[in-house]
N, C-alpha and C positions, 0 to 999 in steps of 0.2 A: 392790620398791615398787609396781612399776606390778601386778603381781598381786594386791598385798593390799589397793588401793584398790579395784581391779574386785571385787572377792571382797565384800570387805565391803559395798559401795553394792548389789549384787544382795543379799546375806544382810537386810540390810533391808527390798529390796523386796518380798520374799518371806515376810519375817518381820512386817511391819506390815500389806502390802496398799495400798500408797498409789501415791497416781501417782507415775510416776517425776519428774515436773519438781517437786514437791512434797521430795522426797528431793534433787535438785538444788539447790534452792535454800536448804534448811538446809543442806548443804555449804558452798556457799558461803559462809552466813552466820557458818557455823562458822571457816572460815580465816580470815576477815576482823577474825572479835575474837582469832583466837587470835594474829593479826598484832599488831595493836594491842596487846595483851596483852603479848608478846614483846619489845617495842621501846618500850612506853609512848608510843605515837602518840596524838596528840590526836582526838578526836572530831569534830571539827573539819573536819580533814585528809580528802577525799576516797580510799578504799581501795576496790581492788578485787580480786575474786579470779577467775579463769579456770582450769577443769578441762578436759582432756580424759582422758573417759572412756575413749575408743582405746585411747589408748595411755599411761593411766596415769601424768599428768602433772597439775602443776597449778603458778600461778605467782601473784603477788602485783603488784599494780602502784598505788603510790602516789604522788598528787600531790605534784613539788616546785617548789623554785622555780630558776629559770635564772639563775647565778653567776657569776663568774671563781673564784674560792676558796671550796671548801665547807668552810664552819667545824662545820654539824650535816649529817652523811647525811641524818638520817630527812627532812629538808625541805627539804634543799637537791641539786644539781645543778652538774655542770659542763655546759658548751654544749657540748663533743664527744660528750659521754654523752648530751644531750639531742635532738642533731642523730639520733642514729641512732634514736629513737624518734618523734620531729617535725623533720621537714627543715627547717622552715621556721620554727624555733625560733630567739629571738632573749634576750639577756639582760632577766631581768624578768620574761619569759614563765613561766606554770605549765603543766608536762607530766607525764603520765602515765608514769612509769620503773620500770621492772620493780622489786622491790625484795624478792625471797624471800630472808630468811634462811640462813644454816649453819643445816644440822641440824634445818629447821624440819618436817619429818615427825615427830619424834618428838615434840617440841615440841606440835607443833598436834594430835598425836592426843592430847596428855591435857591441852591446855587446849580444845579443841574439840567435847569427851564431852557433857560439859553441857550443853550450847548445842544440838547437836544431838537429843540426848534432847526437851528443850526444846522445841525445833521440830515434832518428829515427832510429841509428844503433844498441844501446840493444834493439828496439823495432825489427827491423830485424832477428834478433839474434834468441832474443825469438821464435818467427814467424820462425826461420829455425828447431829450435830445438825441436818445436813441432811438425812439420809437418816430417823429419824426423825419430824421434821418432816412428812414428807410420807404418812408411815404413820398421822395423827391420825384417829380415828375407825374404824382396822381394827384387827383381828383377828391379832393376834402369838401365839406361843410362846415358853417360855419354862423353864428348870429351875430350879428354889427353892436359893437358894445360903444365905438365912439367914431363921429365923423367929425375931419376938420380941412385944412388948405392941404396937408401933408400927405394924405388920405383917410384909411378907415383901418379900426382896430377889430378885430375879430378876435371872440372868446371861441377858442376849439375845442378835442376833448383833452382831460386829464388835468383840466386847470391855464391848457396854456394858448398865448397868448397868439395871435399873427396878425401880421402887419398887409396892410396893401398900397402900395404908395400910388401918388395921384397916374405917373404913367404909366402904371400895368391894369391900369381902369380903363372900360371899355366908353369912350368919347360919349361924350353927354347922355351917359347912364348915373341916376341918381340913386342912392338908396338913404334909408331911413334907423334909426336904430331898433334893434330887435328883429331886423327883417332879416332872413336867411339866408347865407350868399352860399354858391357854388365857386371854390380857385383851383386853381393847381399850384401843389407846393414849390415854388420855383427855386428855393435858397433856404438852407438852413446851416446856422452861424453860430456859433457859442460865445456867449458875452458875458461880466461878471453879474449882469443881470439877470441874465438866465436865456434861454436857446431862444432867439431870434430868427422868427419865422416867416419870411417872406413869398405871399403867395399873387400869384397873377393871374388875370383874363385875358390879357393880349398875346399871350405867350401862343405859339401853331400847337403846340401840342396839345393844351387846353381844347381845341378842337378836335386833334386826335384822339384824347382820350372822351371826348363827347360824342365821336363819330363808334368809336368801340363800345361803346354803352348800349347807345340808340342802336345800330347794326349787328346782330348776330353774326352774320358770317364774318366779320371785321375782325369779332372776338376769337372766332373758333381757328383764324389763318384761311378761309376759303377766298377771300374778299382782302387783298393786300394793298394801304395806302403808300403809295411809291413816294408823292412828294405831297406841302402844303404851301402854298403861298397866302401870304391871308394882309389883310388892311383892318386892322380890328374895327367893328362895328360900321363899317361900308360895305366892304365885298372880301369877300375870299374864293379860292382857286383849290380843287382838290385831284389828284390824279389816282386815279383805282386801276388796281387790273384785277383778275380771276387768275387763282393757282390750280384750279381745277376746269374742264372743258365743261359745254352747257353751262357756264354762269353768267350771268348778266353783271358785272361788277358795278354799272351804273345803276341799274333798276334794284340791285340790291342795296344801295346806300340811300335811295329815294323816296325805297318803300311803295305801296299801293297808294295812289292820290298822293302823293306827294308827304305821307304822316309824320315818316320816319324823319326827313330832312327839315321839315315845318318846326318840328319838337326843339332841333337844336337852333334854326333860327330865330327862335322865341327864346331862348336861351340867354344867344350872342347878342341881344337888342335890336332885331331884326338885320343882322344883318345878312347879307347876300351871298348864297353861297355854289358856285358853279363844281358841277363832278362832271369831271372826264375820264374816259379812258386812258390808259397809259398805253404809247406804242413805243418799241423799242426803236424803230425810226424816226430818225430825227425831225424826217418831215412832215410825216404824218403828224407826229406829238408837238410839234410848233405851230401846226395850222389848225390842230385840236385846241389848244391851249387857248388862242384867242378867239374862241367862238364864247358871244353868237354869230361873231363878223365871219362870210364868205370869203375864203383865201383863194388868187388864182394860182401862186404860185408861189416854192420856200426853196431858196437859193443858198445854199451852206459853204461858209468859208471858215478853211479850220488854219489855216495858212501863218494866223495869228495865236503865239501859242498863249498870250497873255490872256487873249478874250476872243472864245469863240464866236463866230459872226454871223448872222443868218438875214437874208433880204428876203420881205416879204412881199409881194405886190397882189392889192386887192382891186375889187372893182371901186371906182369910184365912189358911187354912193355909198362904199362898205368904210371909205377909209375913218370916219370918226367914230364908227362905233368898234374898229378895229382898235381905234386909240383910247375910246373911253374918255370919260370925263378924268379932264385934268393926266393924262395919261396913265389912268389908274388901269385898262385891262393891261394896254403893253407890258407896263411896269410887272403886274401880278405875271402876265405868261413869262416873262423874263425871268426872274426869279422860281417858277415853276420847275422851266424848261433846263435852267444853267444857262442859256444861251445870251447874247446880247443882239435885240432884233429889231433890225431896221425894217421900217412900213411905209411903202408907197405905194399911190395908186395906179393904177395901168397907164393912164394917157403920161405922168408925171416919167412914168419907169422909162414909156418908148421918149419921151421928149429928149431924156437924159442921157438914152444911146444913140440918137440920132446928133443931138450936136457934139457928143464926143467921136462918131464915126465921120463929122466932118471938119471937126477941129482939132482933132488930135493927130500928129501923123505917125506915131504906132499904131496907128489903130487903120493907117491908110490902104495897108493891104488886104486887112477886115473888109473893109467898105467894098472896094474892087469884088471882093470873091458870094460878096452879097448887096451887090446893085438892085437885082430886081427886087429882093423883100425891101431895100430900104423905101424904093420908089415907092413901091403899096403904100405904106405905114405913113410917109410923106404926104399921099394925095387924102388918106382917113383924116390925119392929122388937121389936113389942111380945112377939111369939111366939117372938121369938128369946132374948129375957130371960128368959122363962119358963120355958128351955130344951127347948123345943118344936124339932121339927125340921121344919127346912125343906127345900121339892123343889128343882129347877131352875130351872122358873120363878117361885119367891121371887125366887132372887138374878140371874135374868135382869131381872127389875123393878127392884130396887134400882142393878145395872148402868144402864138404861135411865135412871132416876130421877137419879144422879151424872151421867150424861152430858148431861143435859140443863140440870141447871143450873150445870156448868162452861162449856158451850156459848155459856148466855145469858151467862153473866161474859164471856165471850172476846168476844161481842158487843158490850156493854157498853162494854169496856175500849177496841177499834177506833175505835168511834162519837167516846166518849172524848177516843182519840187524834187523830183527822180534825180536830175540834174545839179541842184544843188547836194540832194545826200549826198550824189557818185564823187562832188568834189570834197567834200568834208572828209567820205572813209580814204579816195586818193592822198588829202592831208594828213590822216591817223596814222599812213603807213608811214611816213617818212617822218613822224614825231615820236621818238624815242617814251615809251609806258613810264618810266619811271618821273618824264619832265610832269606829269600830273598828279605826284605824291610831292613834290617842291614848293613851298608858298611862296609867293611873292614877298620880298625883306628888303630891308634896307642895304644889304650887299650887294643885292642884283639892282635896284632901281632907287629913285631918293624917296623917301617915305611919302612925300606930295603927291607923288605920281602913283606910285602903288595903294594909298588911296584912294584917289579917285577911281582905277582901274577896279579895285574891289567894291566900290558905290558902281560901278558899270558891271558887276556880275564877274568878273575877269577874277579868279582866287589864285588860282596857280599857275607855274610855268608855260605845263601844258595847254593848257585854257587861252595864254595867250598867243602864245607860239597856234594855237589853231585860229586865234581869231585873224592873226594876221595873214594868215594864209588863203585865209577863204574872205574874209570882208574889213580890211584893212581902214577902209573908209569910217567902219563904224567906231575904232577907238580914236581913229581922229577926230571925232563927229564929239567926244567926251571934252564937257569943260572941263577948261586946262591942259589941254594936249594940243600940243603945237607942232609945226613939223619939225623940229628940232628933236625934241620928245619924242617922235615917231620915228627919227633917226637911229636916236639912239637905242629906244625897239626893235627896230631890224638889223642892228650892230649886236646887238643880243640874241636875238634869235638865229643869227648865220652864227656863232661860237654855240649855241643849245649843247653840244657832247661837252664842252669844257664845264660846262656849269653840274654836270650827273654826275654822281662820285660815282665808280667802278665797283666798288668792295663789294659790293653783295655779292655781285656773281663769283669773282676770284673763293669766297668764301663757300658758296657752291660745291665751284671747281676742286678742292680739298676736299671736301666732304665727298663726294664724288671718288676722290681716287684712296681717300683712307677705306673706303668701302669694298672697292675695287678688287685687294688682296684677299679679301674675307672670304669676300665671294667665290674668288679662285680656290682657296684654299678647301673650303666647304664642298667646291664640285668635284674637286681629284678625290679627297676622299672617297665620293659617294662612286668614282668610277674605279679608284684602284683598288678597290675591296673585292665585287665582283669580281676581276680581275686573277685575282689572290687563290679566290674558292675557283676560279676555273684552274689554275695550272697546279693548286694540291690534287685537283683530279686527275690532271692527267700525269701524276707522276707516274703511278704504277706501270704504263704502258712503256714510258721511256728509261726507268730504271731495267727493266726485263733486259732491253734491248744496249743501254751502255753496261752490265754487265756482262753479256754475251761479247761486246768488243774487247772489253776489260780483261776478261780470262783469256781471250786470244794471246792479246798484249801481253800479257804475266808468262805465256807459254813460250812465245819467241823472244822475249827476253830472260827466261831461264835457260833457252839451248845455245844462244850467243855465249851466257856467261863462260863457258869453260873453254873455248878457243879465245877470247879477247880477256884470259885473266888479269893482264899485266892493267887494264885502263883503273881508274879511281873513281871515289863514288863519284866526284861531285862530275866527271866527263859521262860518267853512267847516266847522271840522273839529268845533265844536259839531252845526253843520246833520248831518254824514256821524254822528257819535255816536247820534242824535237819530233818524235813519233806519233803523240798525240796528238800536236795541234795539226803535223799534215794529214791526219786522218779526219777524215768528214763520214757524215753519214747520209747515207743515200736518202733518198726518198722512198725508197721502194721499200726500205725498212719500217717503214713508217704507215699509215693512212695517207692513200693519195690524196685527197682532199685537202683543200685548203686551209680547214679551219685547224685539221692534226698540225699540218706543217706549220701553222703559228703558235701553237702549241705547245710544238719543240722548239722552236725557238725562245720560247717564253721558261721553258725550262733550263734550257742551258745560262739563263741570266742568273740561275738562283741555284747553281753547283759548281764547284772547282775543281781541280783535279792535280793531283802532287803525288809525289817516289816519296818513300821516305824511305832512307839507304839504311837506317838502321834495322827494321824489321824486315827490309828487303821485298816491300809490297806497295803494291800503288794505291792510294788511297782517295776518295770520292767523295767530296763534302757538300752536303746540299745544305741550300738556306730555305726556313721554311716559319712561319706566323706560330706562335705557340701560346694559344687564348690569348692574353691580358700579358703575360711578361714580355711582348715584344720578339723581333726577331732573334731567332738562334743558328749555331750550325751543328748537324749530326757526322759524325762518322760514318762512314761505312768501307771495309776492307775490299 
């Protein structure tokens, strides 16, 4: 037994590829229903199973309960049986007792088949679709295990399966079963069948990651692909730049003799593949982009924020191969470039300015201030109809003559635009910030309208309160909007403050003045402390000096007493009051300087001065900071 466990648990490990604790733990899972199984143990009931793989053993251990008399085994217990599994096992108690069946090897290997199949194949599974997972976007192999209308089945590694459906097939490319295929993983899916792997050839990346294989420096970041435009198995479009100076980023994706790029056109089913340089100019990189065609001129209009615009004008014989068959290069530089690019040829471009400088009358001021180029281009024009032939410098004129007045357009259109921003931020200023946190609802507007308005970009207040301000025309211009409707838009928008609730700010403004006090309060502090320690300094100098007045005062108020016997205290200590306050102190007593003389004054805030008829002395009481207990006052005689 103990051989044919060890035997078997290795022949799977080896036979599936999985981790061993993985194979462990469908064992287990396996004994435990084959347990249950066996004895018709409730679900219920706690089961457990323990193997040792050593030494080719395993055992069962299920919860029962602690008895005197076991009426059912499978959940009951006696207390001696229980004691030698838990010592400390008492009637009532549930413990863990070993409980393996007779004969339960034979048993458990053919109720346990299942189960563990079971196990190993969502453990597979998992194990595919993880590993998968992380392969999205590379470059797999693969051999054709079936082809049909739907596509092709691909056997991968690990057992598993992938899919390629007939559109991510490169167009009348065939393959055969057992033949090899190169995809990229484009999709992987979890299904109760198992990870659904869906891989393509038409995908651009599949060419990036073939342009990274084949090119070293693509790999190492020297050689950086900026964009791909691709037509699986026609043509494709590549734009390279160099991250380092001295590289060739074209010559390096080409290779010598052309090797490097041949490899992967043999690849893609021959199909066609153009490397350009990358410029950061626009112009440059849109007259790059449709080469092999000769460009005379790329005219950019960003005016439209929906789709940027670019006019191309070629020579003539350049314009079909400019367009390609079926407009396959424009198409590829368009999508290369981001741009949308209109192509025409020189004689078409001047045809096209000429009769709008004579038929259009905006354009009539144009015309005036460029008579003489129009007349040139006129008389070529005319020679060209008549099938006359022209030099060089004809279509260097006509050249000259288009570039000039796309020129002034492009000037035009800036001026234009300057003008339109200035009126938009003149409009922000007089649109209160908060109307463009408001949506548009059924309070302010009927819900017909402010639909429409939100299908025309229009979401909130502010949004529309600036569209009307600056282009009025365009919500009228929205189905459904009538001028009644736009009446009652500009009946709302002239009330715009009624509609902004206040309270934020009021809510501010409190916050603002509870803070106010704090702040005061926190500054005197920090100033009357300072303060404090200056005039404990300076007392010493001013006590010197009010006791030197003080003892004066006590001396002519003892030589009075014995001629004015008869007066009483309290006219005395009137008289002693009355003496004091008209006495002042000089300045000469003092420090001339200014900072003494505030000083004293600072000191006199924080002393008083009183008779007290009983003792018959005038007494001095200074206030002064005494650590942490606060203000107190001293005596002094």
């Amino acid at each position: 037994m103990k051989n044919e466990i060890i035997l078997a648990f290795n022949e799977v490990l080896e036979d599936k590829g999985l981790p061993r604790e993985v194979i462990y733990d469908a064992l287990q899972s396996a004994m435990v229903s084959a347990y249950r199984k066996s004895v018709n143990a409730s679900t219920a009931q706690q089961v457990i199973a323990k193997i040792d793989l050593e030494k080719g053993e395993f055992q069962i251990f299920a919860e029962k309960e602690v008895v005197q008399s076991v009426q059912d085994d499978r959940t009951e217990v006696v207390l001696k049986v229980a004691k030698e599994y838990e010592p400390n096992a008492e009637l009532g108690d549930m413990v863990l007792v070993e409980s393996t069946p007779e004969n339960f090897g034979r048993v458990a290997a053919q109720t346990a088949r299942q189960v563990i199949q079971q196990k190993i194949r969502e453990a597979e599974r998992q194990m595919q679709l993880d590993y998968y997972a992380k392969q999205v976007g590379e470059i797999i192999s693969g051999v054709v295990q079936a082809t049909g209308s739907h596509g092709l089945t691909i056997g991968l590694e690990m057992k598993a399966e992938g899919t390629m459906p007939r559109k991510e097939m490169i167009p009348y490319e065939r393959f055969r079963i057992h033949d090899r295929v190169r995809a990229l993983v484009a999709e992987v899916k979890d299904s109760p069948r198992g990870p659904q792997i869906i891989l393509s050839r038409t995908h651009r990346d599949f060419l990036r990651r073939l342009l990274e294989n084949e090119v070293p420096e693509i790999f190492h970041g020297i050689v950086e692909i900026r964009s791909i435009a691709r037509e699986p198995g026609q043509r494709a479009k590549v734009a390279v730049s160099a991250t380092q100076q001295g590289i060739d980023p074209v010559g390096a994706c080409v290779g010598q003799r052309g090797v490097r790029i041949q490899a992967i056109v043999r690849e893609l089913h021959d199909e066609k593949i153009d490397v350009i340089e990358w410029n950061k100019d626009p112009h440059l990189f849109i007259a790059k982009a449709l080469s092999p065609a000769r460009v005379n001129g790329v005219y950019l209009n960003e005016s439209h924020k929906e789709a940027k615009t670019a006019l191309v004008v070629v020579p003539e014989d350049q314009l079909s191969l400019a367009i390609g068959r079926d407009g396959q290069n424009a198409r590829l530089a368009a999508r290369l470039t981001s741009w949308r690019i209109d192509i025409k040829s020189l004689p078409e471009a001047v045809s096209d300015w000429l009769f709008a400088l004579h038929n259009e009358a905006e354009l009539a001021e144009k015309a005036q201030r460029y008579q003489e180029e129009i007349i040139k281009a006129e008389e070529i024009m005319t020679r060209k109809t008549e099938g006359r032939i022209l030099n060089m410098d004809d279509y260097d004129v006509l050249v000259k003559f288009v570039d000039m007045m796309e020129r002034d357009l492009l000037s035009e259109r800036q001026e234009f635009q300057a003008e339109r921003e200035k009126i938009i931020q003149e409009a922000l200023k007089e649109i209160p910030r908060p109307a463009f946190n408001i949506e548009l609802n059924d309070e302010i507007l009927p819900e017909s309208v402010h639909t429409i308005l939100d299908d025309g970009g229009i979401h909130n207040l502010g949004e529309l309160a600036l569209a009307m301000k600056t282009k009025p025309d365009s919500i009228l211009g929205l189905p459904g909007i009538g001028p009644k409707t736009l009446e009652k838009i500009e009946e709302i928008i002239n009330n715009l403050s009624d509609l902004i609730p206040a309270e934020p700010e009021v809510v501010e403004t409190v916050q603002l003045e509870e803070e106010l006090p704090t702040t005061l309060e926190s500054a005197e502090m920090e100033v009357i402390e300072p303060e404090v320690e200056q005039i404990e300094a300076s007392i010493p100098v001013v006590e010197d000096a009010v006791e030197e007045v003080l003892e004066e005062e006590t001396e002519a108020a003892s030589e009075e007493e014995e001629p004015n016997q008869e007066l009483s205290f309290e006219e005395m200590f009137n008289l002693e009051s009355q003496k004091l306050t008209n006495k002042t102190f000089s300045e000469e007593e003092f420090d001339e300087s200014d900072d003494k003389d505030d000083k004293k004054k600072k000191k006199r805030k924080y002393q008083e001065i009183e008779y007290d008829p009983d003792l018959d002395l005038t007494l001095v009481k200074k206030k002064h900071k005494r650590g942490d207990e606060g203000w107190g006052w001293e005596e002094e005689g």
